[in-house]
DRENPA-3360 file (N, C-alpha, C; in nm, 2 decimals, always signed):
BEGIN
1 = XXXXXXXX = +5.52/-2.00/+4.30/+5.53/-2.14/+4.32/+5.55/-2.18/+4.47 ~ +5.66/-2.07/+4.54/+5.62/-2.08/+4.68/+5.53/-2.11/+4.79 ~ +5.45/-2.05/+4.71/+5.29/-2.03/+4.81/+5.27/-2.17/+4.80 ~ +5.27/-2.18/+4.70/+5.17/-2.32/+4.65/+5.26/-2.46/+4.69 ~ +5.38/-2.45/+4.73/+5.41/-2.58/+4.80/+5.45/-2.53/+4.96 ~ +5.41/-2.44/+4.96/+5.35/-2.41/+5.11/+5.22/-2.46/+5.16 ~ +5.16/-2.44/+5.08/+5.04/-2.47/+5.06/+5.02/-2.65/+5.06 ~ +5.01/-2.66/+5.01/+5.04/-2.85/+5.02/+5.11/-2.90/+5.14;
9 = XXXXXXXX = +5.22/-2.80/+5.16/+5.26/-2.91/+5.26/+5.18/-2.86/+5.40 ~ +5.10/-2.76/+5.38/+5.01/-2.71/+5.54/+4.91/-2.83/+5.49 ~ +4.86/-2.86/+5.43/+4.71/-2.96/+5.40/+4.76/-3.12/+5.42 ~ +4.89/-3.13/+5.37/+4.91/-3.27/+5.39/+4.95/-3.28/+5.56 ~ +4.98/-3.16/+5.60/+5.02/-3.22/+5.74/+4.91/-3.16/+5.90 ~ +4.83/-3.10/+5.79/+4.69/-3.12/+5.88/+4.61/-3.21/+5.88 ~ +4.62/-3.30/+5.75/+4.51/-3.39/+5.77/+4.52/-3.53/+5.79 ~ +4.49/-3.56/+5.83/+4.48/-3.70/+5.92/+4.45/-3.85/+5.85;
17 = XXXXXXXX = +4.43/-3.84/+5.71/+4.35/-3.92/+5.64/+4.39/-3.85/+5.49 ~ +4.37/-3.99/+5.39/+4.35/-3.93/+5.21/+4.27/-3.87/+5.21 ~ +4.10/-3.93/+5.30/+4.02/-3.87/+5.24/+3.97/-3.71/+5.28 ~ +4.05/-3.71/+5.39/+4.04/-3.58/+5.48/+4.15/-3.47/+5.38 ~ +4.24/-3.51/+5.36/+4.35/-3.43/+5.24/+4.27/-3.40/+5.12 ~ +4.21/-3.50/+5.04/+4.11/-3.46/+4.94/+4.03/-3.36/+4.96 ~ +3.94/-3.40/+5.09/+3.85/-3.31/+5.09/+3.90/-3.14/+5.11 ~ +3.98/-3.13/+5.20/+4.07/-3.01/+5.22/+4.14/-2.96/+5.10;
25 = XXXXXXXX = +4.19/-3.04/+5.02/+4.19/-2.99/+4.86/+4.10/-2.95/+4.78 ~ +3.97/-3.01/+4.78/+3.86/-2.99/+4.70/+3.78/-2.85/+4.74 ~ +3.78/-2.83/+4.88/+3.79/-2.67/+4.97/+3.86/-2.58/+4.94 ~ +4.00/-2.62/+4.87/+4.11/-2.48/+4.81/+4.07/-2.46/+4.70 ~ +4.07/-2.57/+4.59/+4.03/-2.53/+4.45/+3.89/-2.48/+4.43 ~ +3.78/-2.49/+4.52/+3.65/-2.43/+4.50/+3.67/-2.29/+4.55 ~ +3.74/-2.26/+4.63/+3.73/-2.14/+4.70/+3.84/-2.05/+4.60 ~ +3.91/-2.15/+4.51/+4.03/-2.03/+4.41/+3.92/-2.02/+4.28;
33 = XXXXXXXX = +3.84/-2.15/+4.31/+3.77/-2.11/+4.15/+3.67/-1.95/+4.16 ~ +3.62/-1.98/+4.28/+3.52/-1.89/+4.28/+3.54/-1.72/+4.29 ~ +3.72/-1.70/+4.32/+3.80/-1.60/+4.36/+3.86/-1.56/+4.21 ~ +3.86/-1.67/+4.14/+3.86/-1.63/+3.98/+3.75/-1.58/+3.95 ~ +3.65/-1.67/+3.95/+3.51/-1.58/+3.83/+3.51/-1.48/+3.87 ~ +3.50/-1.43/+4.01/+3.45/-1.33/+4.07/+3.55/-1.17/+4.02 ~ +3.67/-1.23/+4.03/+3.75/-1.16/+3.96/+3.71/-1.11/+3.78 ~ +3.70/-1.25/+3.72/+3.66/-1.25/+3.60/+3.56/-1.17/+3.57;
41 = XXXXXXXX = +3.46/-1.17/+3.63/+3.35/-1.11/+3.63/+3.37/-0.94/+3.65 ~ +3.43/-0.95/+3.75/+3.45/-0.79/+3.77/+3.53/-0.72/+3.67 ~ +3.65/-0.78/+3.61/+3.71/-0.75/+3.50/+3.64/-0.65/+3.35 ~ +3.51/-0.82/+3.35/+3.46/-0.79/+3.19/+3.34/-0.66/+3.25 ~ +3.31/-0.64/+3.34/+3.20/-0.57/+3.39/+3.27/-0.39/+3.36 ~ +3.40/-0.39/+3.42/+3.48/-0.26/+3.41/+3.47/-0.27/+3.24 ~ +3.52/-0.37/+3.18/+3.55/-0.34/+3.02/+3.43/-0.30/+2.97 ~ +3.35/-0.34/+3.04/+3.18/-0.33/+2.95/+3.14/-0.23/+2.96;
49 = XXXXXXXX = +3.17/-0.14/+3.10/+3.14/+0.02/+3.11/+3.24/+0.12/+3.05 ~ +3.37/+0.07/+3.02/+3.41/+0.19/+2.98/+3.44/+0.19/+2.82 ~ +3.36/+0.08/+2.74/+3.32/+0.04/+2.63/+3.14/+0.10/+2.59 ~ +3.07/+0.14/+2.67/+2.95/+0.11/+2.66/+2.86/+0.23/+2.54 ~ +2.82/+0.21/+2.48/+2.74/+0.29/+2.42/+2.69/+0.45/+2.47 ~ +2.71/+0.56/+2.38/+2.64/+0.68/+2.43/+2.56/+0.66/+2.49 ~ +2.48/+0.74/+2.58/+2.34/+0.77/+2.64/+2.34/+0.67/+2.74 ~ +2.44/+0.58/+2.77/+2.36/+0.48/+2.88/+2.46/+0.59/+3.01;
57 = XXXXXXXX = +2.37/+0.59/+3.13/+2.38/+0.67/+3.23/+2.41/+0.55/+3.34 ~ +2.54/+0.52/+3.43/+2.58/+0.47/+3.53/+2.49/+0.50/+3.61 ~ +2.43/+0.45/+3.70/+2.35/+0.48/+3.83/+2.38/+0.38/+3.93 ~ +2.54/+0.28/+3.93/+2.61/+0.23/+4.04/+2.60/+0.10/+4.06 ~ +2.62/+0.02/+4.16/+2.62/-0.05/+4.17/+2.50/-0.16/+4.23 ~ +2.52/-0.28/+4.18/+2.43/-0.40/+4.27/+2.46/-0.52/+4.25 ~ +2.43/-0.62/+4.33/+2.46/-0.71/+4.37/+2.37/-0.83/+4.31 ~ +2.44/-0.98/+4.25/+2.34/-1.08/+4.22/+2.41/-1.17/+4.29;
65 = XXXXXXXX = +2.34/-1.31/+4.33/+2.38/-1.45/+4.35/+2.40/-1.49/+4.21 ~ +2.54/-1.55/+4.18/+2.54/-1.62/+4.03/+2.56/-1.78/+4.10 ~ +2.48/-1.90/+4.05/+2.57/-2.02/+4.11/+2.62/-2.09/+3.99 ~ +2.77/-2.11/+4.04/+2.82/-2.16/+3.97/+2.84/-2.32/+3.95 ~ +2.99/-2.41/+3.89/+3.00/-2.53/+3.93/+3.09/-2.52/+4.06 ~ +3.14/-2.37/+4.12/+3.23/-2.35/+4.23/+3.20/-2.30/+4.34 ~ +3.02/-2.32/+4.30/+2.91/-2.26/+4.42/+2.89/-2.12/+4.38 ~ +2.82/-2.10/+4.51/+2.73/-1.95/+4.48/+2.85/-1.85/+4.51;
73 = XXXXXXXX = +2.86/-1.73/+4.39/+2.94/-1.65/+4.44/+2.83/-1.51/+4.43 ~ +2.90/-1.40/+4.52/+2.81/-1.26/+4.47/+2.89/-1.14/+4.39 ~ +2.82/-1.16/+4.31/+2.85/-1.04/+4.17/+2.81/-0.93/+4.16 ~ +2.94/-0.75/+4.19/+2.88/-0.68/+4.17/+2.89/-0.61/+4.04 ~ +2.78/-0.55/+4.00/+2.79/-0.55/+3.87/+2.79/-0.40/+3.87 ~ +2.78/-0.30/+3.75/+2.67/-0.21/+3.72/+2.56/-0.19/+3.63 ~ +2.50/-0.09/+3.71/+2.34/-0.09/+3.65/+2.33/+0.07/+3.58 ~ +2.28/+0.06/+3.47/+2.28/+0.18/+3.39/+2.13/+0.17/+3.33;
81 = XXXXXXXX = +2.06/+0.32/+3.31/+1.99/+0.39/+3.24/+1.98/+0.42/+3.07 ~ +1.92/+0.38/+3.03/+1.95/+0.40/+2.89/+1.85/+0.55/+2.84 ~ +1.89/+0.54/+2.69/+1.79/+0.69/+2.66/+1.66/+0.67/+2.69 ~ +1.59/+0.54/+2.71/+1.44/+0.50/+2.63/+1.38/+0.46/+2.80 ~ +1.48/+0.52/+2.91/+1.49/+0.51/+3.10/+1.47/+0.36/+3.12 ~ +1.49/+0.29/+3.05/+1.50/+0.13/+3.07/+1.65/+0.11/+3.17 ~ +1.66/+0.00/+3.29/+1.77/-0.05/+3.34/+1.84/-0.17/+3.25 ~ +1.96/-0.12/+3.26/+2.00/-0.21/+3.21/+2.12/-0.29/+3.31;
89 = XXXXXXXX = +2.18/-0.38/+3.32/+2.33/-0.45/+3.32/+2.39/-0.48/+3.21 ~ +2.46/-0.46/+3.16/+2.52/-0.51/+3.07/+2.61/-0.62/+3.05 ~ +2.68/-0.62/+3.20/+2.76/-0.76/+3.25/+2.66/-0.89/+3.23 ~ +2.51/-0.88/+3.29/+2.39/-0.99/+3.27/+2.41/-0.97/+3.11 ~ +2.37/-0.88/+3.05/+2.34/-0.88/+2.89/+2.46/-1.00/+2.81 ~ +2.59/-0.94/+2.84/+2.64/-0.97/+2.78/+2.73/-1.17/+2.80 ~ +2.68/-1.20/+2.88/+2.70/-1.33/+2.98/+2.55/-1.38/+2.93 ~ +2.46/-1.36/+2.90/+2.29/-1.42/+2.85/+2.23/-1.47/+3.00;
97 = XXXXXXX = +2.26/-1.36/+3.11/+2.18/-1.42/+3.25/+2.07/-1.31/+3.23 ~ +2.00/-1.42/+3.24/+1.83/-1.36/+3.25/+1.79/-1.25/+3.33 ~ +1.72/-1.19/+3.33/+1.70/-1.10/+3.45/+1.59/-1.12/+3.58 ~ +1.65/-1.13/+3.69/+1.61/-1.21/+3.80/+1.60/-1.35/+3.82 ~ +1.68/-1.46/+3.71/+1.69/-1.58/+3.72/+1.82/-1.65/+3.76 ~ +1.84/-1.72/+3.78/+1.97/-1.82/+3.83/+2.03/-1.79/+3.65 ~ +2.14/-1.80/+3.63/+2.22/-1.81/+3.51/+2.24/-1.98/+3.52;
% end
């Protein structure tokens, strides 16, 4: 709770104006939102591989633009081999993002 009325009081006494404090608010919560999913994301991505069905073969990592409502963040995921040598993500699979489309 420290941080966080540290925090407030660095924004209220930088800014010069309501609307300038709003806006400098609306800059922290986008930037915590997007430090969540990103998190989130990476969370369910770990759970999804070390859950994942025999035969799928890790072959590492890669990177997507997801945009969200807290803007564009970059997601790294993994990408695996299945028996039938199809790629797969399963992080995309299991979230219903298309493959090579905006989610």
């Amino acid at each position: 709770m420290h941080n966080l009325q540290s925090m407030v009081l660095h924004l209220v006494t930088e800014a010069n104006s309501l609307e300038e404090l709003e806006k400098k608010v609306a800059e922290v919560v986008f930037e915590l939102g997007r430090a969540l999913l990103k998190a989130a994301y990476k969370h369910l991505d770990e759970k999804l591989s070390r859950e994942r069905e025999k035969g799928l073969r890790n072959l590492g990592m890669r990177k997507r633009d997801i945009l969200t409502r807290f803007g564009v963040i970059t997601v790294r995921r993994r990408y695996f081999r299945d028996r039938e040598r199809r790629h797969r993500f399963l992080l995309d699979e299991a979230l219903g993002w298309a493959k090579g489309a905006w989610p």
